[in-house]
GUKOLKOL-976030 format. One line per field, with one value per atom (N, C-alpha, C, CB): residue number from 0; residue in one letter; x, y, z. Coordinates in nm, 2 decimals. Atoms other than C-alpha are relative to their C-alpha. Glycine has a CB too. Example, Ala and Ser with C-alpha at 12.3 -4.5 7.8 and 13.67 -1.06 7.14 Angstrom:
drenro	[0/0/0/0/1/1/1/1]
zase	[A/A/A/A/S/S/S/S]
u	[0.09/1.23/0.09/-0.10/-0.09/1.37/-0.08/0.04]
v	[-0.12/-0.45/0.12/0.00/-0.11/-0.11/0.11/0.05]
w	[0.00/0.78/0.00/0.12/0.00/0.71/0.08/-0.14]
end
This chain:
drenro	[0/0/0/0/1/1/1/1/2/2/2/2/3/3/3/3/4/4/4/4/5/5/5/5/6/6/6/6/7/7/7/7/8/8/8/8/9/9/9/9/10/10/10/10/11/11/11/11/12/12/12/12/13/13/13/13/14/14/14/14/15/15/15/15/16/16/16/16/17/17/17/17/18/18/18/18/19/19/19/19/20/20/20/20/21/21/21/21/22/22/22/22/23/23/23/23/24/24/24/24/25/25/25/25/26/26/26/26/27/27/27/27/28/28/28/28/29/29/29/29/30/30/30/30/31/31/31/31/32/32/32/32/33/33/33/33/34/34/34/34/35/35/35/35/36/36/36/36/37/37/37/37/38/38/38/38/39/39/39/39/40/40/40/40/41/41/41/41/42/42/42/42/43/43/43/43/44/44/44/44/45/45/45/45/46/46/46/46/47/47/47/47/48/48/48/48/49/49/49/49/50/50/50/50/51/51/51/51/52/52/52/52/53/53/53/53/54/54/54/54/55/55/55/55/56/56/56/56/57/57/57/57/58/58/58/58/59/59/59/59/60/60/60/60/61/61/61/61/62/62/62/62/63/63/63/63/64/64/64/64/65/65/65/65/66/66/66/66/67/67/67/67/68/68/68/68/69/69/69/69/70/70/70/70/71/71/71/71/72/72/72/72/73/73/73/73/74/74/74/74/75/75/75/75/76/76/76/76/77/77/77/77/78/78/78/78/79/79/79/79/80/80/80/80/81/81/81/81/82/82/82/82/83/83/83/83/84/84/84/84/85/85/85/85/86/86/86/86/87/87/87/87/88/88/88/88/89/89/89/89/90/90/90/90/91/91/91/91/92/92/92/92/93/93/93/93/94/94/94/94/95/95/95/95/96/96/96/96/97/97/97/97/98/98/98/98/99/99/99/99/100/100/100/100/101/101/101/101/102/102/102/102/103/103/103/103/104/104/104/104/105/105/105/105/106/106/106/106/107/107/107/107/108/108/108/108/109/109/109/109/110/110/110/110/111/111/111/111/112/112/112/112/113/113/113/113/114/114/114/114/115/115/115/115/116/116/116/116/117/117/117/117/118/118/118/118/119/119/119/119/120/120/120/120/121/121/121/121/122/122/122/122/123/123/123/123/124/124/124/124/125/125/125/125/126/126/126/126/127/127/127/127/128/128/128/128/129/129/129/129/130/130/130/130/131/131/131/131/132/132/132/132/133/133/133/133/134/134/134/134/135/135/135/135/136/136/136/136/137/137/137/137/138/138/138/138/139/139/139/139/140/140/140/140/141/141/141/141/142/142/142/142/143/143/143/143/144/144/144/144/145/145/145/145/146/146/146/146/147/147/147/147/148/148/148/148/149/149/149/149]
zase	[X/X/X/X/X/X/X/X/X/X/X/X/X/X/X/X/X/X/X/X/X/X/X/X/X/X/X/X/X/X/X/X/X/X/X/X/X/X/X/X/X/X/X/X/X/X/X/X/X/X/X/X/X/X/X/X/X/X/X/X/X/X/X/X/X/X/X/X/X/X/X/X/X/X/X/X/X/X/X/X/X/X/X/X/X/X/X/X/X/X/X/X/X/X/X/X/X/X/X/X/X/X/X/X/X/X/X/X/X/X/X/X/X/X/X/X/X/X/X/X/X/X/X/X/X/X/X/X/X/X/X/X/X/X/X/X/X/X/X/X/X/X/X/X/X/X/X/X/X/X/X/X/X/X/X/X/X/X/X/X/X/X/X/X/X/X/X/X/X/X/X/X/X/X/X/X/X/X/X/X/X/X/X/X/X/X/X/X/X/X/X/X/X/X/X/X/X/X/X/X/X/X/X/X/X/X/X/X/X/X/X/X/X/X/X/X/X/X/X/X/X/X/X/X/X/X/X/X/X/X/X/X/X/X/X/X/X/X/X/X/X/X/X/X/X/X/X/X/X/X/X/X/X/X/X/X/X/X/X/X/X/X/X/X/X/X/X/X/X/X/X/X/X/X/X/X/X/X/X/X/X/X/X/X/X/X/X/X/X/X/X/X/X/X/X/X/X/X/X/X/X/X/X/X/X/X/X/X/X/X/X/X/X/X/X/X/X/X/X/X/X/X/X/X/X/X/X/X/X/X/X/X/X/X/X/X/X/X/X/X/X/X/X/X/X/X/X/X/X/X/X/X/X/X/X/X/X/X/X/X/X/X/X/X/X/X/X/X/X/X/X/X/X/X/X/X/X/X/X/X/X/X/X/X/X/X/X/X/X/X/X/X/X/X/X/X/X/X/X/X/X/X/X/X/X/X/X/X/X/X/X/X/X/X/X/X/X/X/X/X/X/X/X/X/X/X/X/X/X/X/X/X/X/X/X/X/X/X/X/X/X/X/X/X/X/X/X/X/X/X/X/X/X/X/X/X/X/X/X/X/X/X/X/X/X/X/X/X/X/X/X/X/X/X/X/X/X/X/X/X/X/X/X/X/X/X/X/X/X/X/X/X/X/X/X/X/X/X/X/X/X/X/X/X/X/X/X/X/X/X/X/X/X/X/X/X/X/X/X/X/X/X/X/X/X/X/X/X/X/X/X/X/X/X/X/X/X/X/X/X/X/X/X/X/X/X/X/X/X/X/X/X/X/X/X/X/X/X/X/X/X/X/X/X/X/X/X/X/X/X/X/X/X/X/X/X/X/X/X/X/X/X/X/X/X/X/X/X/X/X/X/X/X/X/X/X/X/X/X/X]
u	[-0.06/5.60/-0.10/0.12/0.09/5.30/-0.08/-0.12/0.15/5.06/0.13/-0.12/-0.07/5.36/0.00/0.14/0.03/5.36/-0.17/0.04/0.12/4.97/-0.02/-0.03/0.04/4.94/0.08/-0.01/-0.08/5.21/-0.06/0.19/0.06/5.07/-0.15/0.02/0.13/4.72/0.02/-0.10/0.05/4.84/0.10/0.10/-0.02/4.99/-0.07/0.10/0.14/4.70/-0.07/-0.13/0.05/4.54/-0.11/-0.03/0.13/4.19/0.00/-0.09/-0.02/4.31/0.12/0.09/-0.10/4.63/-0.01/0.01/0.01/4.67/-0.07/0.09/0.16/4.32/-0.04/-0.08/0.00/4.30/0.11/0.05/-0.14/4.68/0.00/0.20/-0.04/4.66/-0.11/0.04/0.06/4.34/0.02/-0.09/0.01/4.41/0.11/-0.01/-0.08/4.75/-0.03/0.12/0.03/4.56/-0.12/-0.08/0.14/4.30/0.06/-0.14/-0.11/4.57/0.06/0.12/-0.08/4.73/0.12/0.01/-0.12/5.00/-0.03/0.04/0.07/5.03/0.01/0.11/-0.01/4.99/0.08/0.03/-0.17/5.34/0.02/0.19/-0.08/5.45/-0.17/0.07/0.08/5.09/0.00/-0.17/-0.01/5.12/0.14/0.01/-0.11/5.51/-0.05/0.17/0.02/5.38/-0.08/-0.06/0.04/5.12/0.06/-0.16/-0.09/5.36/0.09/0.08/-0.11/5.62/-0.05/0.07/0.04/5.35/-0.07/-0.05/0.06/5.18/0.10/-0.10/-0.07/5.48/0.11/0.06/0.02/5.62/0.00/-0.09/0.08/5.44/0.08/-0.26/0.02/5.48/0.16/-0.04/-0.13/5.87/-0.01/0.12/0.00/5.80/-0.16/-0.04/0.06/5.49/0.02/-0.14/-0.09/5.66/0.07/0.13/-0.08/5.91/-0.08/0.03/0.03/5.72/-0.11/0.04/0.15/5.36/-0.02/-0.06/0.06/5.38/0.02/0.05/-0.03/5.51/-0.10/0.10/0.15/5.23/-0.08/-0.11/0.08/5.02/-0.02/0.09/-0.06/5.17/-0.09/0.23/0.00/5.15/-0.11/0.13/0.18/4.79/-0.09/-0.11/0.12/4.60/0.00/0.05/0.03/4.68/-0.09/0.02/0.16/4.37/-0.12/-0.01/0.11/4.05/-0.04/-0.08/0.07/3.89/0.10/-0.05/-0.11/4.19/0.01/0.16/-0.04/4.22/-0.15/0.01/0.16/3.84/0.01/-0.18/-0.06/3.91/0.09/0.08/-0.10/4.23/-0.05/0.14/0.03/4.03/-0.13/-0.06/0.12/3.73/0.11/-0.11/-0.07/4.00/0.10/0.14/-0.04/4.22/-0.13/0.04/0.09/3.90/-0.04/-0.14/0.04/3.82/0.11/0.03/-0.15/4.18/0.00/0.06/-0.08/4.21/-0.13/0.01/0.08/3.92/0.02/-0.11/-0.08/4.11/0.13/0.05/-0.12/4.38/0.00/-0.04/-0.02/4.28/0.07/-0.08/-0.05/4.33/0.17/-0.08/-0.12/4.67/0.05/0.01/-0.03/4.71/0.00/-0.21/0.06/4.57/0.13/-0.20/-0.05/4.79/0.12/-0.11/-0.12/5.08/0.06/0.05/-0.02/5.27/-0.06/0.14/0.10/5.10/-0.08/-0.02/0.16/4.77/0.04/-0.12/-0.04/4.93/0.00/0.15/-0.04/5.04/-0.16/0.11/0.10/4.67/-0.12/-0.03/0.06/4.52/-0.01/0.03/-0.04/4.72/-0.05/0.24/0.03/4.67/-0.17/0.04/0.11/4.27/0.01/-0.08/0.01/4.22/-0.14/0.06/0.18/3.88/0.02/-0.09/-0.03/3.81/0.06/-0.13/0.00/3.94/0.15/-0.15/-0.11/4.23/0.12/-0.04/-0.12/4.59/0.10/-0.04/-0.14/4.94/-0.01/0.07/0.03/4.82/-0.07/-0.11/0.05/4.61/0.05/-0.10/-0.13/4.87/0.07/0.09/-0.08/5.08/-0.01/-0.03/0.03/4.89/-0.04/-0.05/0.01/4.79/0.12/-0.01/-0.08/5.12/0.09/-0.02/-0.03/5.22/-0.06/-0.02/0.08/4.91/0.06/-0.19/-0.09/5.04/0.12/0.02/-0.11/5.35/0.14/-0.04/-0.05/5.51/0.13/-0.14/-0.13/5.87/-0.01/0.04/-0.03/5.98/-0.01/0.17/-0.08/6.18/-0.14/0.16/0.13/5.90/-0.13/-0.05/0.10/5.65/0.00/-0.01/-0.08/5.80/0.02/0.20/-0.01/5.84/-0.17/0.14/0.15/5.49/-0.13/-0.02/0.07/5.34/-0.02/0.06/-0.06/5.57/-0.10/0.25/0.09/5.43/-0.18/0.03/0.15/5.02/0.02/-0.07/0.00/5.10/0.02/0.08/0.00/5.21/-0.10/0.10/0.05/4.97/-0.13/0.00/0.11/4.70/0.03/0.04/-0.03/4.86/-0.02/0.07/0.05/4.81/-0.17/0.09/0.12/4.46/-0.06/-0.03/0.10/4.34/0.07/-0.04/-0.04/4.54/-0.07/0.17/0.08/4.38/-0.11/-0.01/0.17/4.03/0.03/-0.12/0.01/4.12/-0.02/0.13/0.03/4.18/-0.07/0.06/0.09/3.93/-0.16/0.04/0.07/3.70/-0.04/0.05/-0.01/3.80/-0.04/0.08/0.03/3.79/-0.15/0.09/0.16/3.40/-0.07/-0.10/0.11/3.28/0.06/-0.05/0.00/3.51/-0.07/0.10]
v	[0.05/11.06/-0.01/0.08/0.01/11.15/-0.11/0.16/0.07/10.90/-0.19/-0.04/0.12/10.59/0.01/-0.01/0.00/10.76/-0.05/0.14/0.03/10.69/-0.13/0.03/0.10/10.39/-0.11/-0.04/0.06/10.23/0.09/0.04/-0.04/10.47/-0.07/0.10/0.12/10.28/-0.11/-0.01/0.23/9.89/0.04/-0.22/0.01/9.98/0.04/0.03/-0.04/10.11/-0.14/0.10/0.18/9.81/-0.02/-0.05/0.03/9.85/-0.04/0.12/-0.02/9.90/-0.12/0.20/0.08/9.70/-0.04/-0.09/-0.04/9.63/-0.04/0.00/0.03/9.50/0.13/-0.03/-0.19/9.90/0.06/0.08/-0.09/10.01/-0.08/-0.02/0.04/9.76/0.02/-0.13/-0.09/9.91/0.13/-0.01/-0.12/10.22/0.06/0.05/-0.04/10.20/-0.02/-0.08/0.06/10.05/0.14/-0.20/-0.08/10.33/0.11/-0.02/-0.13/10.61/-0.07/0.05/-0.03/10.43/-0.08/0.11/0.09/10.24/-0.19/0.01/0.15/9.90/-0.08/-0.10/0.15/9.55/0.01/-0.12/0.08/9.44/0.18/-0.10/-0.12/9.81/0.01/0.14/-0.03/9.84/-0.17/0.06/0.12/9.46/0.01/-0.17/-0.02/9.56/0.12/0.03/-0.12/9.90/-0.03/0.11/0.00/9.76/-0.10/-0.01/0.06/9.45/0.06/-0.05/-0.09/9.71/0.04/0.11/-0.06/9.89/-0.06/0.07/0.08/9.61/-0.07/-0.10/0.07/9.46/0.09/-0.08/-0.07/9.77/0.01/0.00/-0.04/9.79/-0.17/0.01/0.11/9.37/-0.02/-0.11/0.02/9.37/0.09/0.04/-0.08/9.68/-0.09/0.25/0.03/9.51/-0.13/0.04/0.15/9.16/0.05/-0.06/-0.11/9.36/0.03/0.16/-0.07/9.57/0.03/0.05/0.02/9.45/0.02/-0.16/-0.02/9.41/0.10/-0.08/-0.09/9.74/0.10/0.00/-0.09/9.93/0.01/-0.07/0.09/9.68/0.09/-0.15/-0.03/9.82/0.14/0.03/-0.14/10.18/0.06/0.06/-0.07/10.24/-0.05/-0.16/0.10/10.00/0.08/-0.19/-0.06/10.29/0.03/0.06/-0.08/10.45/-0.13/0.11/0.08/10.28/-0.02/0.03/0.04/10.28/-0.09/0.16/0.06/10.19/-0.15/0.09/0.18/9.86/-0.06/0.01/0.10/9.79/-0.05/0.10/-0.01/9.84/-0.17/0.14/0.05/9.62/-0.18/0.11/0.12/9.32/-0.04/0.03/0.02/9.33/-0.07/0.14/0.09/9.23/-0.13/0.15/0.15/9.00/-0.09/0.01/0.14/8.79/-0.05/0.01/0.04/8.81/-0.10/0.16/0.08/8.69/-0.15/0.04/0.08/8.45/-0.11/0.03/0.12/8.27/-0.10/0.07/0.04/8.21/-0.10/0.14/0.10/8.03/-0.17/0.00/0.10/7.73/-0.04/-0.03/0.03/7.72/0.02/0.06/-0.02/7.84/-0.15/0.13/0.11/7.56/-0.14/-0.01/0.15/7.26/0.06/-0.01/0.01/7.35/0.11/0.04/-0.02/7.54/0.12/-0.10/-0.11/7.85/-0.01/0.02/-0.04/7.78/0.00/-0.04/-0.04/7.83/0.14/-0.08/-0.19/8.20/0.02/0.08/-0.07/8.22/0.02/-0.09/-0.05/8.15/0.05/-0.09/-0.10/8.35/0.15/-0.02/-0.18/8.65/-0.02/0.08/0.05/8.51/0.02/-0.16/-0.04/8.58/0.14/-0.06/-0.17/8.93/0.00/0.10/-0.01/8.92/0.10/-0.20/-0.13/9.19/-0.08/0.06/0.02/9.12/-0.11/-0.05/0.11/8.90/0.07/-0.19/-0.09/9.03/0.01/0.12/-0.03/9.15/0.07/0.12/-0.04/9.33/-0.12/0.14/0.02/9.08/-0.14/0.03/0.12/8.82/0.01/-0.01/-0.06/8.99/-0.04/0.13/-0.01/9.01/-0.11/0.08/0.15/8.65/-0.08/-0.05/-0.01/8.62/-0.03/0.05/-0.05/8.76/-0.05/0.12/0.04/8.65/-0.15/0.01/0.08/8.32/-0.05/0.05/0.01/8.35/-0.06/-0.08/0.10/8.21/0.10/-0.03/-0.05/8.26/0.12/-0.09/-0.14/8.63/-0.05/0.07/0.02/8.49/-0.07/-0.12/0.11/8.21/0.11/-0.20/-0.08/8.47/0.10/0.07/-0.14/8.72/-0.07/0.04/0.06/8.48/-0.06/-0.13/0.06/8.32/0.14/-0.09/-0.08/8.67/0.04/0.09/-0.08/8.81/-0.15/0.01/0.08/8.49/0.02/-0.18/-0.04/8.55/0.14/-0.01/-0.10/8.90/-0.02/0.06/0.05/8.77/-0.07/-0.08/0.08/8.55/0.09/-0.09/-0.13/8.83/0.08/0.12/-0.06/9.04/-0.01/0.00/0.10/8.80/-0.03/-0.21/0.02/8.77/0.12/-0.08/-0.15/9.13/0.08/0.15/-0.05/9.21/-0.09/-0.01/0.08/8.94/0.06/-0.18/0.00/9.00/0.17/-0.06/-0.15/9.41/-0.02/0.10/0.01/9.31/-0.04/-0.03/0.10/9.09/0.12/-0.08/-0.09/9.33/0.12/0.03/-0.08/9.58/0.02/0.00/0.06/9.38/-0.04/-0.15/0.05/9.26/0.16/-0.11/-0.11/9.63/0.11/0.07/-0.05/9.76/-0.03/0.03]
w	[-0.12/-7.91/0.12/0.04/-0.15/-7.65/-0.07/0.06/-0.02/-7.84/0.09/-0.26/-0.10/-7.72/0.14/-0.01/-0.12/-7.39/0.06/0.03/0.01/-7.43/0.03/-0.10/-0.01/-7.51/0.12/-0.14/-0.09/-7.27/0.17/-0.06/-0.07/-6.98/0.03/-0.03/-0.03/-7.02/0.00/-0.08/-0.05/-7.05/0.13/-0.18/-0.14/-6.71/0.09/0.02/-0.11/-6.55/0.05/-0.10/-0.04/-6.34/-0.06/0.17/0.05/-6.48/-0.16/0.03/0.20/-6.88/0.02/-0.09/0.05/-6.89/-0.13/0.06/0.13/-7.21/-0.10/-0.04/0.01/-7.24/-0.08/0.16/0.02/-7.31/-0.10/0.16/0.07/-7.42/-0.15/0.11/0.13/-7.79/-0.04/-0.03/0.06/-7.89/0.00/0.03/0.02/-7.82/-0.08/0.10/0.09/-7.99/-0.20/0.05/0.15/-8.34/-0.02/-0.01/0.04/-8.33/0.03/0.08/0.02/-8.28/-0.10/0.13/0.07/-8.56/-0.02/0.03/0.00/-8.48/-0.05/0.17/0.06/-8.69/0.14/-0.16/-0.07/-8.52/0.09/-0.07/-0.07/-8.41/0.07/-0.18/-0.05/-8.27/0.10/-0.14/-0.11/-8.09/0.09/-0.07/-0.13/-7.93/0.09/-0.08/-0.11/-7.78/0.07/-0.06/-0.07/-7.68/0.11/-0.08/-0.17/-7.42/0.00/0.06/-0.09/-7.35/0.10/-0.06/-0.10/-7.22/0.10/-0.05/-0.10/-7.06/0.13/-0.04/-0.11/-6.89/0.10/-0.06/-0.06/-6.81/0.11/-0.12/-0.06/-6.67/0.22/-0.08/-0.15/-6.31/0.07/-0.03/-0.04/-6.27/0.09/-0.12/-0.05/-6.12/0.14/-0.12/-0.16/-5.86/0.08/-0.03/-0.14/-5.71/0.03/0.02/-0.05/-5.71/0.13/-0.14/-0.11/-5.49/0.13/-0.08/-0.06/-5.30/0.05/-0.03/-0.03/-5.24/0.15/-0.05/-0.13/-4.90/0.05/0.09/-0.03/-4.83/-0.03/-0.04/0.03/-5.06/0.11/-0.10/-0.09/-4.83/0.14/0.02/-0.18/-4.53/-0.02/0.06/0.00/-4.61/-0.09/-0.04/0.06/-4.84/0.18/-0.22/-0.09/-4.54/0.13/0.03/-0.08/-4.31/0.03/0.00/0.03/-4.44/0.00/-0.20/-0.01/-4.38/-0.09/0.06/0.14/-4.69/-0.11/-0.07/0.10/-4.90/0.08/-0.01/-0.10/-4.61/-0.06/0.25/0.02/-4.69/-0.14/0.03/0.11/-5.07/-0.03/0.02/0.02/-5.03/0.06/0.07/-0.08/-4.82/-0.13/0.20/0.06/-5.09/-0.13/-0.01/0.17/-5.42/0.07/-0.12/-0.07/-5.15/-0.02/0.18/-0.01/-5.10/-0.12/0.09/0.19/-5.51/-0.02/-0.14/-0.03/-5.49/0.01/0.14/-0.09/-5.25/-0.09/0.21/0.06/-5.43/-0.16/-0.01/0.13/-5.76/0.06/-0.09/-0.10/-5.52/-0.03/0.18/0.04/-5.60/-0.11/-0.01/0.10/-5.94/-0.03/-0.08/-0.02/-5.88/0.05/0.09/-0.16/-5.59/-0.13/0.18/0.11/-5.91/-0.08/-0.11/0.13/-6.19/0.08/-0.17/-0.02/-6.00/-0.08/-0.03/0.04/-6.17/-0.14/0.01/0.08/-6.50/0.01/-0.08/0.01/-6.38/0.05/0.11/-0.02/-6.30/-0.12/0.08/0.13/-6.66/-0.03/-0.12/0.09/-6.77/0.05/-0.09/-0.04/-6.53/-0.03/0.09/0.02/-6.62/-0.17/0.04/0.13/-6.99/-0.05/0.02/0.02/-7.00/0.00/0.08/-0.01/-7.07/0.01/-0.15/-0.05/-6.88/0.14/0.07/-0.19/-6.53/0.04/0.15/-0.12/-6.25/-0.03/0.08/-0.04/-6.44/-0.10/-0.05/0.02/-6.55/0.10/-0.02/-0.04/-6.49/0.17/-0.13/-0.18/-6.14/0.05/0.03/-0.06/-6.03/0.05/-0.05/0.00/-6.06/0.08/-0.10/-0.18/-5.86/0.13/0.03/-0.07/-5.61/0.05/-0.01/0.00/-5.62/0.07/-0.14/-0.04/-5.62/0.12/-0.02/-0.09/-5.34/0.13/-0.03/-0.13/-5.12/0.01/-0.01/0.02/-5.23/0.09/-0.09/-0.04/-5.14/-0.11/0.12/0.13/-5.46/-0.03/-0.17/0.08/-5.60/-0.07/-0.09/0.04/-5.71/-0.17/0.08/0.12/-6.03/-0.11/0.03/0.09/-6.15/0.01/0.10/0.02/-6.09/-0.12/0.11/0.07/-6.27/-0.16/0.10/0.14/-6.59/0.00/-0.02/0.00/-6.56/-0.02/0.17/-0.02/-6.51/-0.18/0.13/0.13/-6.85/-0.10/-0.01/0.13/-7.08/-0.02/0.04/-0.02/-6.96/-0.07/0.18/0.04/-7.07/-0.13/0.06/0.16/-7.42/-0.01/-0.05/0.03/-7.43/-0.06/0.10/-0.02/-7.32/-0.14/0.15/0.11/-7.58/-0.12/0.00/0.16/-7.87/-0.01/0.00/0.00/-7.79/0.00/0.09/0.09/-7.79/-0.12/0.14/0.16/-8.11/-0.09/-0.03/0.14/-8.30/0.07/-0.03/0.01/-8.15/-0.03/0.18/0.06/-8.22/-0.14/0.03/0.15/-8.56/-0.04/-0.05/-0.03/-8.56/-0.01/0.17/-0.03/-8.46/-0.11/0.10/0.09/-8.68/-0.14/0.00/0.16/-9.02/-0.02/-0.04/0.04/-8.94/-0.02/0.16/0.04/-8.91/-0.09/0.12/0.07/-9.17/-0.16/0.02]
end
């Protein structure tokens, strides 16, 4: 039971998401299809409270200085992917969140999101399909991976 808490605890981490939590559920063990829902759940997880409640984090981390300098250095990473958002509209969120490359994913969407200004609901489904999408792409390249150096 702790290795599910595992792997769902890492694809909701912002740096791992589940870029992190579907390898780590195939290398503890768990087949395919039960390690691709395990980091869906967990990436998917986090994406409804900071839809919600971004500005509020916002409010209340940016007290602190460092966390505000921090929080202005990934806005401007951000704000620079805007476009592509701005050209192609809520699917360019899905295949933003849909790359499982840094800096792109279920948090960073959000936050896009949010700076944005874009619909709760359509976010919230555009966010959940890039997350499948994401999903399907580091289970095959895990397996993938796997089968060339076994």
């Amino acid at each position: 039971m702790i290795e599910v808490f595992s792997v769902i605890f890492v694809s909701a981490l912002p740096f791992s998401e589940l870029r992190g939590g579907i390898p780590l559920a195939i290398a503890i063990g768990f087949d395919p299809l039960t390690a691709f829902i395990l980091g869906v759940i967990g990436n998917i997880i986090p994406v409804p409270i900071l839809l919600l409640f971004l500005n509020e984090l916002k409010n209340f981390f940016c007290r602190y200085r460092i966390i505000e300098k921090i929080y202005k250095k990934i806005e401007n990473h951000v704000i620079k992917r805007k476009n592509f958002i701005e050209k192609y509209g809520y699917l360019g969120l899905t295949f933003f969140v849909a790359l499982p490359l840094p800096i792109t994913g279920a948090w960073t969407g959000c936050l896009l999101a949010f700076l944005l200004k874009l619909d709760y609901k359509k976010s919230f489904f555009h966010i959940f399909a890039g997350i499948i999408i994401a999903g399907i792409i580091v289970l095959l390249t895990t397996l993938g991976v796997i089968t060339i150096f076994s």
